[in-house]
C-alpha positions in Angstrom: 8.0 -21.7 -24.4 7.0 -23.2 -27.6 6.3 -27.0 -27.8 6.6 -29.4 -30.5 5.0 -33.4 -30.5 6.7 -36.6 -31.5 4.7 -38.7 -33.9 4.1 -42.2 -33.2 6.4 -44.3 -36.1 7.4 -47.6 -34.1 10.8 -46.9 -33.7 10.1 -46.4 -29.3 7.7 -49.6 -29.8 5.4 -47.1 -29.9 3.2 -48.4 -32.4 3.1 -52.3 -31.2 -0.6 -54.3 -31.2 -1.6 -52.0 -33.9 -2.0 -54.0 -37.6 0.6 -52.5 -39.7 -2.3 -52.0 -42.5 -3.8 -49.2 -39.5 -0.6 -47.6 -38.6 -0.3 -45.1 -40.9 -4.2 -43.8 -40.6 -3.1 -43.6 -36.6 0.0 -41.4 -37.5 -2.0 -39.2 -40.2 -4.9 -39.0 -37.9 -2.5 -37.9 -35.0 -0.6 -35.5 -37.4 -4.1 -33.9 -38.3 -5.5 -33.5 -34.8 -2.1 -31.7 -33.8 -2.3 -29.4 -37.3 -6.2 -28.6 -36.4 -4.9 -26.6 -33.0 -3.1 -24.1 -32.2 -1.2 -26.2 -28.9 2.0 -27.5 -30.9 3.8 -25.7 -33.1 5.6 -28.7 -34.4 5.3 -32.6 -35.1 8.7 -34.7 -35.3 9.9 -38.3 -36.2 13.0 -39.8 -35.6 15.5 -40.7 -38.4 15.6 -44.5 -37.3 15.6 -47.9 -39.0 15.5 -50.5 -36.0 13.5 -50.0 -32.8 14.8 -49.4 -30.0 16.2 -50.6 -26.8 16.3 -53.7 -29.0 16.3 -54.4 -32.9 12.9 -55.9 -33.4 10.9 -57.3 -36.7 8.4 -54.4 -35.4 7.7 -51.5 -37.7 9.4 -48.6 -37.9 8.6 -46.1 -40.3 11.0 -44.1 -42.8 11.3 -40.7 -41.3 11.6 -38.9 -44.9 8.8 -40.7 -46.7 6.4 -39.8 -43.1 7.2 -36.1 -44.0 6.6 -36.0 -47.2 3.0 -37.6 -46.3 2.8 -34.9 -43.4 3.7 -32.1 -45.9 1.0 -33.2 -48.3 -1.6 -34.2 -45.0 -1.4 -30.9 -42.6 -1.1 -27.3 -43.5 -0.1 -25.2 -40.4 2.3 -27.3 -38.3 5.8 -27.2 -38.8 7.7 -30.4 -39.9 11.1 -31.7 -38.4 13.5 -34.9 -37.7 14.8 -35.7 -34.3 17.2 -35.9 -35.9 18.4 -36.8 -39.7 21.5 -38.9 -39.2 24.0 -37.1 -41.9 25.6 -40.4 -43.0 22.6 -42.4 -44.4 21.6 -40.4 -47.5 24.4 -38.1 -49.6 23.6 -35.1 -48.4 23.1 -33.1 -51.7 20.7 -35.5 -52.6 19.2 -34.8 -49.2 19.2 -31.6 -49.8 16.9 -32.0 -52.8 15.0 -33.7 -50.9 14.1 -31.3 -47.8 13.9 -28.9 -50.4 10.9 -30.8 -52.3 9.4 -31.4 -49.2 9.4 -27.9 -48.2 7.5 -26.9 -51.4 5.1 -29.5 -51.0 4.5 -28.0 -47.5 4.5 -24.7 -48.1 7.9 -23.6 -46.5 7.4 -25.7 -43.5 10.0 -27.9 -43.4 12.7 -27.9 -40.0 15.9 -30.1 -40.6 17.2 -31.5 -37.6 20.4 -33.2 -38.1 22.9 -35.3 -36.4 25.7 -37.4 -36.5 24.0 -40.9 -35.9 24.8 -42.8 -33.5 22.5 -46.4 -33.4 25.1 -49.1 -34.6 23.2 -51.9 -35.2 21.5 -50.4 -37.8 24.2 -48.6 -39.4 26.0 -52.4 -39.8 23.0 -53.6 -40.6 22.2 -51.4 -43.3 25.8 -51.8 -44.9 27.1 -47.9 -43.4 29.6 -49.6 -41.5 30.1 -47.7 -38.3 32.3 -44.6 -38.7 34.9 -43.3 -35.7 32.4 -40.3 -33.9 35.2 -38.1 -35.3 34.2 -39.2 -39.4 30.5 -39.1 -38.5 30.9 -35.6 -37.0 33.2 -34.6 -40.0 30.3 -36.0 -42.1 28.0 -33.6 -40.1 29.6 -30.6 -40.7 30.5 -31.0 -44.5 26.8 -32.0 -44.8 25.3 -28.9 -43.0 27.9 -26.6 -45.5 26.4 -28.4 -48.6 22.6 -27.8 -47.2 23.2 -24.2 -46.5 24.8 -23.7 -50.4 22.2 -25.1 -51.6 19.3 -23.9 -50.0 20.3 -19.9 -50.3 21.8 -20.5 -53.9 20.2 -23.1 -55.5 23.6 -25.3 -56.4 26.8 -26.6 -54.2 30.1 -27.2 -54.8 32.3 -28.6 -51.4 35.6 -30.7 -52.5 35.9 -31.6 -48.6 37.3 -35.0 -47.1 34.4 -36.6 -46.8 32.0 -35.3 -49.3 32.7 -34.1 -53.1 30.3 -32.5 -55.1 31.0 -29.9 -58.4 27.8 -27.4 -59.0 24.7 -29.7 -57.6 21.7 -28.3 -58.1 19.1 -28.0 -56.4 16.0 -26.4 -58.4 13.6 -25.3 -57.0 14.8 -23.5 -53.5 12.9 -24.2 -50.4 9.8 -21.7 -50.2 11.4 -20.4 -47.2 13.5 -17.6 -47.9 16.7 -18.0 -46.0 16.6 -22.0 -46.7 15.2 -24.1 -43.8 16.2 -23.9 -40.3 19.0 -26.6 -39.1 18.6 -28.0 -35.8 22.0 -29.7 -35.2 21.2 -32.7 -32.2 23.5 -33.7 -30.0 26.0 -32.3 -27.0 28.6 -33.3 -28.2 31.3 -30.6 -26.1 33.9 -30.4 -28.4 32.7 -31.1 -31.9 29.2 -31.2 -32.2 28.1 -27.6 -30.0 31.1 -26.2 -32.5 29.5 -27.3 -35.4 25.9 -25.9 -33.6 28.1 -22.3 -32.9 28.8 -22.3 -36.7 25.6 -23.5 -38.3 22.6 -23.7 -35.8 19.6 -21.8 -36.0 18.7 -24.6 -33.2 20.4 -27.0 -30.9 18.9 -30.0 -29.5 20.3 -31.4 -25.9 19.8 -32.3 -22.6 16.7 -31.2 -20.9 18.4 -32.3 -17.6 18.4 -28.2 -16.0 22.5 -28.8 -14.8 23.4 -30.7 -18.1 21.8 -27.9 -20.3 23.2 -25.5 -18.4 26.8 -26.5 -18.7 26.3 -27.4 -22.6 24.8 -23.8 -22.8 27.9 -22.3 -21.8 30.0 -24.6 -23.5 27.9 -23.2 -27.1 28.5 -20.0 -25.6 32.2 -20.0 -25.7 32.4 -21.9 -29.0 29.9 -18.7 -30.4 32.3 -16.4 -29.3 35.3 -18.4 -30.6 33.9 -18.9 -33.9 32.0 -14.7 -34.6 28.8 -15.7 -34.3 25.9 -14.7 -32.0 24.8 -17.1 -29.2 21.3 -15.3 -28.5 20.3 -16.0 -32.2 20.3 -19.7 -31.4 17.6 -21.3 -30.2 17.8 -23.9 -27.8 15.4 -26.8 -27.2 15.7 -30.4 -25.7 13.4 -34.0 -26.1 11.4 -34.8 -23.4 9.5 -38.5 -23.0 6.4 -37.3 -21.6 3.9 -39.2 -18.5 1.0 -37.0 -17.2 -1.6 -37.9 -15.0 -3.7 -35.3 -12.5 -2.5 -37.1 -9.9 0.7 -39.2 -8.5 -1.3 -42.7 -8.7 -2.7 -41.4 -11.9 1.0 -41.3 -13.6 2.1 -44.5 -11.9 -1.1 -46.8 -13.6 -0.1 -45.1 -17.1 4.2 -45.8 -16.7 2.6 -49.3 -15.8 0.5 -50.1 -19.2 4.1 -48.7 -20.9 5.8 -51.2 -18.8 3.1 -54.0 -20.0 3.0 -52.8 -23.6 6.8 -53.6 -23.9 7.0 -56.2 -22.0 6.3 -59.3 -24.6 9.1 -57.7 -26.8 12.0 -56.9 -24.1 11.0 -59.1 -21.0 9.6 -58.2 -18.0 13.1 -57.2 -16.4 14.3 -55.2 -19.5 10.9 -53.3 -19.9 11.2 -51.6 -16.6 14.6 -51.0 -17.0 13.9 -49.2 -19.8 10.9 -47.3 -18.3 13.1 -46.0 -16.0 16.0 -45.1 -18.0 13.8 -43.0 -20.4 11.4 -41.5 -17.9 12.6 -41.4 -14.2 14.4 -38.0 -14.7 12.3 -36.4 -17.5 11.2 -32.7 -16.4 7.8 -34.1 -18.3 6.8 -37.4 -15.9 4.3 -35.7 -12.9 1.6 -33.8 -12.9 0.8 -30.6 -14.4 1.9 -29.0 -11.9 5.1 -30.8 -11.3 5.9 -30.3 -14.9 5.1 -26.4 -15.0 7.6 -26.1 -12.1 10.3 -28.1 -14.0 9.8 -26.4 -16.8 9.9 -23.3 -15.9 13.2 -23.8 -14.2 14.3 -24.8 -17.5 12.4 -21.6 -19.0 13.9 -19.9 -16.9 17.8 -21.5 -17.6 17.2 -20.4 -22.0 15.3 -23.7 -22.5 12.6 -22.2 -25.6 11.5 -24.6 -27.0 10.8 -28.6 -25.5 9.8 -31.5 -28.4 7.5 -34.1 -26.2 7.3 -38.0 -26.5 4.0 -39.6 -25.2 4.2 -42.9 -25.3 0.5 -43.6 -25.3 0.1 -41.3 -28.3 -1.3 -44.5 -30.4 -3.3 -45.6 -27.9 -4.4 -42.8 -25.8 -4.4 -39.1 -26.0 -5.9 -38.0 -22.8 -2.9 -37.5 -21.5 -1.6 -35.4 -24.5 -5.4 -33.4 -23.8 -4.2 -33.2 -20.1 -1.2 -31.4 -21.0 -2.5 -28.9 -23.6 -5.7 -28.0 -21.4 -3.0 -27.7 -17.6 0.5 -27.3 -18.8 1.2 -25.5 -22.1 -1.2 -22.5 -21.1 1.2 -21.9 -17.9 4.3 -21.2 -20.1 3.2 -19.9 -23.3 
Protein backbone atom coordinates (compact mmCIF):
# COMPACT_ATOMS: atom_id res chain seq x y z
CA UNK A 1 0.00 0.00 0.00
CA UNK A 2 1.35 3.41 -0.69
CA UNK A 3 0.41 6.31 1.69
CA UNK A 4 0.09 9.90 1.23
CA UNK A 5 -0.20 12.83 4.34
CA UNK A 6 -2.62 15.68 4.53
CA UNK A 7 -0.95 19.01 5.39
CA UNK A 8 -2.18 21.04 8.05
CA UNK A 9 -3.97 24.39 6.16
CA UNK A 10 -6.94 25.28 8.72
CA UNK A 11 -9.58 24.27 6.73
CA UNK A 12 -10.33 20.94 9.58
CA UNK A 13 -9.47 23.74 12.35
CA UNK A 14 -6.53 22.11 12.18
CA UNK A 15 -4.33 24.92 12.52
CA UNK A 16 -6.27 26.88 15.55
CA UNK A 17 -4.00 28.55 18.67
CA UNK A 18 -1.34 28.92 16.25
CA UNK A 19 -0.53 32.92 15.29
CA UNK A 20 -1.31 33.15 11.71
CA UNK A 21 2.35 34.88 11.24
CA UNK A 22 3.69 30.90 12.34
CA UNK A 23 1.37 28.92 10.26
CA UNK A 24 3.01 28.74 7.31
CA UNK A 25 6.68 27.84 8.85
CA UNK A 26 4.49 24.90 10.68
CA UNK A 27 3.10 23.73 7.17
CA UNK A 28 6.63 24.13 5.38
CA UNK A 29 8.28 22.58 8.31
CA UNK A 30 5.74 19.58 8.17
CA UNK A 31 6.05 19.49 4.35
CA UNK A 32 9.95 19.17 4.78
CA UNK A 33 10.02 16.52 7.42
CA UNK A 34 7.57 14.33 5.20
CA UNK A 35 9.93 15.17 1.87
CA UNK A 36 13.28 14.17 4.11
CA UNK A 37 11.81 10.36 4.39
CA UNK A 38 11.05 7.84 2.49
CA UNK A 39 7.38 6.96 4.71
CA UNK A 40 4.93 9.03 2.47
CA UNK A 41 4.91 9.20 -0.92
CA UNK A 42 2.69 12.07 -1.01
CA UNK A 43 1.55 15.48 0.88
CA UNK A 44 -2.17 16.86 0.06
CA UNK A 45 -4.35 19.96 0.88
CA UNK A 46 -7.71 20.45 0.37
CA UNK A 47 -9.23 22.87 -2.19
CA UNK A 48 -11.29 24.85 0.54
CA UNK A 49 -12.10 28.39 1.40
CA UNK A 50 -14.20 28.24 4.80
CA UNK A 51 -13.44 25.80 7.57
CA UNK A 52 -15.29 23.25 8.29
CA UNK A 53 -18.12 21.77 10.13
CA UNK A 54 -18.70 25.58 10.41
CA UNK A 55 -17.60 28.78 8.50
CA UNK A 56 -15.24 30.41 10.85
CA UNK A 57 -13.02 33.83 10.63
CA UNK A 58 -10.11 31.02 11.20
CA UNK A 59 -7.55 30.60 8.54
CA UNK A 60 -7.65 28.57 5.83
CA UNK A 61 -5.07 28.47 3.35
CA UNK A 62 -5.33 28.66 -0.62
CA UNK A 63 -4.69 25.13 -1.75
CA UNK A 64 -2.92 26.34 -5.11
CA UNK A 65 -0.70 29.07 -3.73
CA UNK A 66 0.43 26.08 -0.73
CA UNK A 67 1.57 23.99 -3.73
CA UNK A 68 3.34 26.21 -5.50
CA UNK A 69 5.30 26.96 -2.10
CA UNK A 70 5.58 23.01 -1.63
CA UNK A 71 6.88 22.65 -5.30
CA UNK A 72 9.50 25.29 -4.66
CA UNK A 73 10.09 23.92 -0.63
CA UNK A 74 10.48 19.86 -1.13
CA UNK A 75 12.05 17.86 -3.86
CA UNK A 76 11.04 14.21 -3.60
CA UNK A 77 7.41 14.10 -2.42
CA UNK A 78 4.68 14.13 -4.72
CA UNK A 79 2.18 17.04 -4.70
CA UNK A 80 -1.75 16.69 -4.85
CA UNK A 81 -5.44 18.34 -3.92
CA UNK A 82 -7.96 16.49 -2.12
CA UNK A 83 -9.51 17.57 -4.26
CA UNK A 84 -9.57 20.84 -6.76
CA UNK A 85 -13.16 21.80 -7.01
CA UNK A 86 -13.63 22.19 -11.03
CA UNK A 87 -15.96 25.23 -10.77
CA UNK A 88 -13.77 27.81 -8.84
CA UNK A 89 -10.95 28.56 -11.38
CA UNK A 90 -11.58 28.23 -15.47
CA UNK A 91 -10.07 25.31 -15.98
CA UNK A 92 -7.67 26.17 -18.91
CA UNK A 93 -6.39 28.72 -16.81
CA UNK A 94 -5.99 25.93 -14.23
CA UNK A 95 -4.43 24.12 -16.44
CA UNK A 96 -1.64 26.64 -16.80
CA UNK A 97 -1.40 26.61 -13.67
CA UNK A 98 -0.75 22.84 -12.55
CA UNK A 99 1.38 22.90 -15.45
CA UNK A 100 3.68 25.75 -13.90
CA UNK A 101 3.60 24.12 -10.78
CA UNK A 102 4.75 20.97 -12.15
CA UNK A 103 7.84 22.55 -13.70
CA UNK A 104 8.63 24.31 -10.61
CA UNK A 105 8.50 20.81 -9.02
CA UNK A 106 10.10 18.90 -11.17
CA UNK A 107 7.15 16.74 -12.66
CA UNK A 108 5.60 16.25 -9.35
CA UNK A 109 2.47 17.50 -9.50
CA UNK A 110 -0.95 15.06 -8.86
CA UNK A 111 -4.29 16.80 -9.78
CA UNK A 112 -7.10 15.68 -7.83
CA UNK A 113 -10.26 16.98 -8.90
CA UNK A 114 -13.85 17.18 -8.06
CA UNK A 115 -17.05 18.56 -8.50
CA UNK A 116 -17.31 20.74 -5.16
CA UNK A 117 -19.68 20.40 -3.09
CA UNK A 118 -19.24 23.01 0.26
CA UNK A 119 -22.18 25.63 -0.42
CA UNK A 120 -21.51 28.15 1.86
CA UNK A 121 -18.55 28.98 0.33
CA UNK A 122 -19.48 28.70 -3.20
CA UNK A 123 -22.49 31.52 -2.27
CA UNK A 124 -20.15 33.16 -0.48
CA UNK A 125 -17.58 33.55 -2.94
CA UNK A 126 -20.19 34.71 -5.70
CA UNK A 127 -20.19 30.83 -7.66
CA UNK A 128 -23.62 30.51 -6.90
CA UNK A 129 -24.43 26.87 -6.21
CA UNK A 130 -24.82 24.86 -9.42
CA UNK A 131 -27.48 21.63 -9.72
CA UNK A 132 -24.77 18.36 -8.86
CA UNK A 133 -25.71 17.57 -12.53
CA UNK A 134 -23.88 21.29 -13.88
CA UNK A 135 -21.05 20.83 -11.38
CA UNK A 136 -20.48 17.31 -12.64
CA UNK A 137 -20.89 18.54 -16.30
CA UNK A 138 -18.33 21.21 -15.24
CA UNK A 139 -16.09 18.20 -14.08
CA UNK A 140 -15.97 16.36 -17.02
CA UNK A 141 -15.50 19.26 -19.67
CA UNK A 142 -12.79 20.45 -17.28
CA UNK A 143 -10.82 17.05 -17.05
CA UNK A 144 -11.20 16.93 -21.30
CA UNK A 145 -9.54 20.54 -21.38
CA UNK A 146 -6.61 19.33 -18.80
CA UNK A 147 -5.85 16.25 -20.76
CA UNK A 148 -5.60 18.53 -24.29
CA UNK A 149 -3.63 20.49 -22.79
CA UNK A 150 -1.19 18.71 -20.96
CA UNK A 151 -0.30 15.98 -23.89
CA UNK A 152 -0.57 18.87 -26.61
CA UNK A 153 0.31 21.95 -25.29
CA UNK A 154 -3.12 23.94 -26.48
CA UNK A 155 -7.16 23.07 -26.16
CA UNK A 156 -9.97 23.76 -28.00
CA UNK A 157 -13.57 22.26 -26.30
CA UNK A 158 -16.85 24.26 -27.56
CA UNK A 159 -18.88 22.20 -24.81
CA UNK A 160 -21.94 23.51 -22.78
CA UNK A 161 -20.31 24.65 -20.09
CA UNK A 162 -16.93 25.57 -21.02
CA UNK A 163 -15.61 27.28 -24.51
CA UNK A 164 -12.20 27.70 -25.28
CA UNK A 165 -10.56 28.15 -29.20
CA UNK A 166 -6.55 26.98 -29.23
CA UNK A 167 -5.51 27.83 -25.35
CA UNK A 168 -2.24 27.34 -24.82
CA UNK A 169 -0.50 26.14 -22.52
CA UNK A 170 3.43 26.53 -23.00
CA UNK A 171 5.41 24.94 -21.37
CA UNK A 172 3.86 21.15 -20.85
CA UNK A 173 4.17 19.58 -17.52
CA UNK A 174 7.71 17.86 -17.14
CA UNK A 175 5.82 14.79 -16.85
CA UNK A 176 5.51 13.08 -20.01
CA UNK A 177 1.98 11.93 -20.31
CA UNK A 178 0.62 15.23 -18.44
CA UNK A 179 -0.12 14.73 -14.74
CA UNK A 180 -2.13 12.10 -13.22
CA UNK A 181 -5.96 13.09 -12.44
CA UNK A 182 -7.41 11.81 -9.35
CA UNK A 183 -11.18 12.41 -9.96
CA UNK A 184 -12.91 12.46 -5.94
CA UNK A 185 -15.98 11.46 -5.27
CA UNK A 186 -18.54 8.28 -5.58
CA UNK A 187 -20.69 9.63 -7.20
CA UNK A 188 -22.61 6.11 -8.81
CA UNK A 189 -23.81 7.38 -11.79
CA UNK A 190 -21.83 10.43 -12.95
CA UNK A 191 -18.87 10.88 -11.11
CA UNK A 192 -17.29 6.85 -11.19
CA UNK A 193 -18.27 7.41 -15.12
CA UNK A 194 -16.38 10.39 -15.51
CA UNK A 195 -13.46 8.31 -13.20
CA UNK A 196 -13.98 5.08 -15.93
CA UNK A 197 -13.24 7.70 -18.78
CA UNK A 198 -10.47 9.91 -17.31
CA UNK A 199 -8.94 8.47 -13.98
CA UNK A 200 -5.60 7.41 -13.55
CA UNK A 201 -7.01 7.50 -9.73
CA UNK A 202 -10.27 7.56 -7.95
CA UNK A 203 -10.78 8.80 -4.53
CA UNK A 204 -13.81 7.26 -2.25
CA UNK A 205 -14.95 5.59 0.58
CA UNK A 206 -12.43 3.79 2.72
CA UNK A 207 -15.54 2.21 4.47
CA UNK A 208 -14.41 -1.84 3.20
CA UNK A 209 -18.44 -2.48 2.01
CA UNK A 210 -18.83 1.10 0.56
CA UNK A 211 -15.56 0.72 -1.48
CA UNK A 212 -16.43 -2.46 -2.48
CA UNK A 213 -19.71 -1.67 -4.08
CA UNK A 214 -18.28 1.64 -5.73
CA UNK A 215 -15.42 -0.62 -7.02
CA UNK A 216 -17.78 -2.61 -8.95
CA UNK A 217 -19.91 0.08 -9.88
CA UNK A 218 -16.29 1.67 -11.79
CA UNK A 219 -15.90 -1.68 -12.92
CA UNK A 220 -19.01 -1.77 -15.04
CA UNK A 221 -18.76 1.85 -16.11
CA UNK A 222 -14.84 0.69 -17.41
CA UNK A 223 -16.28 -1.89 -19.32
CA UNK A 224 -19.21 0.21 -20.70
CA UNK A 225 -17.05 3.01 -21.67
CA UNK A 226 -13.46 0.60 -23.40
CA UNK A 227 -11.29 1.29 -20.96
CA UNK A 228 -9.27 -0.81 -18.40
CA UNK A 229 -10.33 -0.97 -14.79
CA UNK A 230 -6.90 -2.53 -13.42
CA UNK A 231 -5.07 0.56 -14.82
CA UNK A 232 -6.89 2.71 -12.27
CA UNK A 233 -5.77 3.18 -9.09
CA UNK A 234 -7.86 3.37 -6.24
CA UNK A 235 -7.29 5.20 -2.95
CA UNK A 236 -9.58 6.64 -0.20
CA UNK A 237 -9.03 9.69 2.87
CA UNK A 238 -8.65 8.48 6.10
CA UNK A 239 -8.78 10.96 9.36
CA UNK A 240 -6.16 9.33 11.35
CA UNK A 241 -5.98 8.66 15.65
CA UNK A 242 -3.11 6.31 16.85
CA UNK A 243 -2.12 5.63 20.14
CA UNK A 244 -0.12 2.14 21.41
CA UNK A 245 -2.83 1.56 23.38
CA UNK A 246 -6.86 1.90 23.59
CA UNK A 247 -6.58 4.63 26.62
CA UNK A 248 -3.77 6.05 24.66
CA UNK A 249 -6.19 6.89 21.46
CA UNK A 250 -9.03 7.94 23.78
CA UNK A 251 -6.75 10.99 25.74
CA UNK A 252 -5.64 12.15 21.98
CA UNK A 253 -9.67 12.15 20.34
CA UNK A 254 -10.14 14.08 23.77
CA UNK A 255 -7.51 17.18 23.22
CA UNK A 256 -9.29 17.05 19.39
CA UNK A 257 -12.48 17.32 21.18
CA UNK A 258 -11.05 20.31 23.48
CA UNK A 259 -9.14 21.99 20.67
CA UNK A 260 -12.51 22.54 18.82
CA UNK A 261 -14.45 23.07 21.28
CA UNK A 262 -14.28 27.11 21.76
CA UNK A 263 -15.18 27.30 17.99
CA UNK A 264 -18.19 24.69 17.73
CA UNK A 265 -19.34 24.17 21.34
CA UNK A 266 -18.92 21.56 23.46
CA UNK A 267 -21.99 19.52 22.06
CA UNK A 268 -21.01 20.16 18.35
CA UNK A 269 -17.26 19.26 18.82
CA UNK A 270 -17.93 15.73 19.85
CA UNK A 271 -20.37 15.43 17.37
CA UNK A 272 -18.09 16.11 15.04
CA UNK A 273 -15.30 13.85 16.54
CA UNK A 274 -17.41 11.19 15.97
CA UNK A 275 -18.72 11.75 12.65
CA UNK A 276 -15.18 12.09 11.20
CA UNK A 277 -13.40 9.40 13.28
CA UNK A 278 -15.73 6.67 14.86
CA UNK A 279 -15.63 4.52 11.67
CA UNK A 280 -12.18 5.46 10.14
CA UNK A 281 -10.09 2.12 9.39
CA UNK A 282 -7.15 4.61 10.80
CA UNK A 283 -8.52 5.41 14.69
CA UNK A 284 -6.87 2.26 16.96
CA UNK A 285 -3.81 1.09 17.38
CA UNK A 286 -1.21 -0.17 15.12
CA UNK A 287 -2.42 -3.12 15.15
CA UNK A 288 -6.01 -2.46 14.85
CA UNK A 289 -5.16 -0.36 11.84
CA UNK A 290 -2.82 -2.94 10.04
CA UNK A 291 -5.89 -5.43 10.29
CA UNK A 292 -8.30 -2.79 8.74
CA UNK A 293 -6.16 -2.01 6.30
CA UNK A 294 -5.21 -4.84 5.14
CA UNK A 295 -8.83 -5.97 4.64
CA UNK A 296 -8.95 -2.97 2.54
CA UNK A 297 -5.51 -4.11 0.83
CA UNK A 298 -6.85 -6.90 0.41
CA UNK A 299 -10.45 -5.49 -1.32
CA UNK A 300 -7.97 -3.18 -4.25
CA UNK A 301 -7.60 -0.32 -1.71
CA UNK A 302 -3.57 0.89 -3.01
CA UNK A 303 -3.22 3.64 -1.94
CA UNK A 304 -4.77 5.49 1.64
CA UNK A 305 -4.15 9.70 2.02
CA UNK A 306 -4.08 10.14 6.04
CA UNK A 307 -5.48 13.16 8.16
CA UNK A 308 -3.86 13.56 11.68
CA UNK A 309 -5.35 16.05 13.34
CA UNK A 310 -2.58 16.74 15.78
CA UNK A 311 -0.18 17.27 12.80
CA UNK A 312 0.35 21.07 14.09
CA UNK A 313 0.73 20.26 17.33
CA UNK A 314 1.98 16.83 17.66
CA UNK A 315 3.66 14.34 15.47
CA UNK A 316 4.22 11.42 17.73
CA UNK A 317 1.46 9.95 16.51
CA UNK A 318 2.33 10.48 12.76
CA UNK A 319 6.05 8.79 14.23
CA UNK A 320 3.90 5.99 15.77
CA UNK A 321 2.42 5.17 12.56
CA UNK A 322 5.49 5.29 10.28
CA UNK A 323 7.77 3.25 12.85
CA UNK A 324 4.26 0.22 13.52
CA UNK A 325 1.99 0.58 10.69
CA UNK A 326 3.32 1.54 7.26
CA UNK A 327 6.26 -1.16 7.48
CA UNK A 328 3.34 -3.95 7.84
CA UNK A 329 1.79 -3.11 4.36
CA UNK A 330 4.39 -1.72 2.21
Amino acid sequence: MRFGIFIPQGWRLDLVGIDPVDQWSVMRGLAQRFDAGTDWESIWVYDHFHTVPVPTDEATHEAWTLMSAFAAGTSRVRLGQMCTAMSYRNPAYLAKVAATVDLISGGRVEMGIGGGWYEHEWRAYGYGFPSAGERLGRLDEGVQIFRQAWQTGRATLDGRYYQVDGAIVAPKPLQENGIPIWIAGGGEQKTLRIAAKYADYTNFSGEPTEFTRKSEILRAHCAEVGTDFAAITRSANFNTIVGSTESEVQERLSTIIDRYTPYLGADEAKAHLHEQFDTSATVGTPEQIVERLTELGDLGLAYAILNFPEAAYDTSGIELFEREVIPALR
